[in-house]
N, C-alpha and C positions, 0 to 999 in steps of 0.2 A: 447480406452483410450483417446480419443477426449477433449483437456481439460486440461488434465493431463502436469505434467514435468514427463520427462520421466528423471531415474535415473539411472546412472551406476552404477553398483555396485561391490564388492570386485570379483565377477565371473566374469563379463565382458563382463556383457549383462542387456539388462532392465528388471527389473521385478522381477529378483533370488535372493533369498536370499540365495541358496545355499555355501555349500565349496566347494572350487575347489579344489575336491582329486577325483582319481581314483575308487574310494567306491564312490561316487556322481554322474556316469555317466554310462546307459547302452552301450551296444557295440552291435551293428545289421549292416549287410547287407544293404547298400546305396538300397534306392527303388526313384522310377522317381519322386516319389512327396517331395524327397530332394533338387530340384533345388533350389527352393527360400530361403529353411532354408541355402544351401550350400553359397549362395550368401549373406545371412544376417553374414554367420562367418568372410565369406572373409571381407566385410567390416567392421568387427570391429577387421579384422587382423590389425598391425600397417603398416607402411611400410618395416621396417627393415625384418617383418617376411614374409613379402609378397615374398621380394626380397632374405632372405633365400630358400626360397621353389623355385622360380622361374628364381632366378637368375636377374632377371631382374623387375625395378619396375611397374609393372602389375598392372593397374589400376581394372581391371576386371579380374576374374578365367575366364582361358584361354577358350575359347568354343572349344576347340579341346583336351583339358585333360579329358571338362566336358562330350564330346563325346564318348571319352575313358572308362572312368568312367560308364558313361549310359548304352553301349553299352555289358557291361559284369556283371550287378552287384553284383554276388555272388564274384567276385574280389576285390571288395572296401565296407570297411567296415566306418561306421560313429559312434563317440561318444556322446551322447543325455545328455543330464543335465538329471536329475531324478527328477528335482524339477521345471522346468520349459519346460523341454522338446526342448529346442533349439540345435541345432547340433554347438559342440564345439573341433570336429575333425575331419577327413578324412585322412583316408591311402587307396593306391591300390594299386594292380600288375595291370600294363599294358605289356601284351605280346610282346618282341624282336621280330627281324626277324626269331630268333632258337626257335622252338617247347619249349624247355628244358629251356627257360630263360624269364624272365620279370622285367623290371623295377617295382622299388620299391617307391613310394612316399608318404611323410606325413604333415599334416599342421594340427595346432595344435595352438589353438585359443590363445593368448599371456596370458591373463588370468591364462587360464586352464596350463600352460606348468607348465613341473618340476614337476608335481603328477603323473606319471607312464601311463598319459594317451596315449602315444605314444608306448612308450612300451606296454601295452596290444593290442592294432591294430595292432600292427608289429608281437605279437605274433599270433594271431589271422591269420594271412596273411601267417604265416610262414606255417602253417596249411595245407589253402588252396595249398598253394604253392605245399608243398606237397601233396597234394592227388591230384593234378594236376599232376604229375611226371614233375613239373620244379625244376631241379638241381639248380640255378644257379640265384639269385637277381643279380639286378645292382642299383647303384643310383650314381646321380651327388651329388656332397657338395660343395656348398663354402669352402674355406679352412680353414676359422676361424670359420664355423658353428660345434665348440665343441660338443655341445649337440649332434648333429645329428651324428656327427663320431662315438663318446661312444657308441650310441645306435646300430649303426650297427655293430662296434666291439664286442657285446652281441650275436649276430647272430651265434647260432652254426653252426660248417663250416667252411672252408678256407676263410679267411677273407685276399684280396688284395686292391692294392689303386694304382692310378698314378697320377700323379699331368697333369694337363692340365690349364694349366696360376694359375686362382684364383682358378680353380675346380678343386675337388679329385674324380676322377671317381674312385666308390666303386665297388666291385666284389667279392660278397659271395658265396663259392659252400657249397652249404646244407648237413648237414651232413642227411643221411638217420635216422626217426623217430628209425627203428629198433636197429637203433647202438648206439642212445639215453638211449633205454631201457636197451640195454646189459652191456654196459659197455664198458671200452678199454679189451681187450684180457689177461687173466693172463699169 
């Protein structure tokens, strides 16, 4: 496109005419030839969401998240525009020191937020999670990052919090798929 203006546009990326809804983007398993798409989202992250996700303003996606990430990828899943094909999300479990537990994390291209695209990776994860036999997500929050608490309050599970200065360290025990299906107990 040599030539060209390149245009933003209402998705929040060049070139899409897409909508930024949940129906507008596949969900697949992170593969190694997402680096550069992983790096094109992070820069059209703002700062604010940068510093959401990482707590800290992160000029670059960290190479040691993205090692995490690489390193296991049927754990992190990515959300693709359908219309353009650029990656407009990433969630992962990265595995604790306990077998039975994994950090949880999501970033979620400023654009695209608020259309459920977060919520279907997290459900997607919740999945894997289980069929891993991990009981037990964790995630850090900023404490004003509303969105992000909602969503992990959605997590079926014992949902705990503590506050740590600005950050709410989240603690989900998973309810088992089985006890999904049945129901509570008559």
């Amino acid at each position: 496109m040599t030539g060209h203006a390149v245009e933003q546009t209402a998705a929040g990326h060049p070139w899409c005419t897409g909508p930024a809804t949940a129906r507008g983007v596949s969900v697949r398993p992170v593969t190694g030839s997402d680096a550069h798409a992983l790096a094109s989202m992070w820069q059209r992250c703002a700062l604010t969401t940068r510093i959401a996700r990482f707590h800290a303003p992160v000029r670059t996606i960290p190479a040691s998240y993205l090692t995490a990430v690489f390193a296991d990828p049927a754990a992190s899943v990515v959300a693709a525009c359908q219309h353009c094909g650029a990656v407009v999300a990433l969630a992962s479990l990265v595995p604790r020191a306990s077998q039975d537990s994994a950090e949880l994390g999501v970033l979620v291209e400023d654009a695209w937020q608020r259309a459920g695209i977060g919520r279907r990776l997290v459900a997607h994860l919740i999945a894997t999670a289980q069929a891993r036999g991990i009981t037990t997500l964790t995630a850090s929050v900023l404490a004003d990052n509303a969105k992000v608490a909602d969503l992990l309050r959605q997590i079926p599970g014992e949902f705990s919090l503590t506050f740590d200065g600005p950050v709410l360290e989240v603690q989900v025990c998973l309810v088992s798929p089985a006890s999904l299906q049945t129901g509570p107990p008559t």
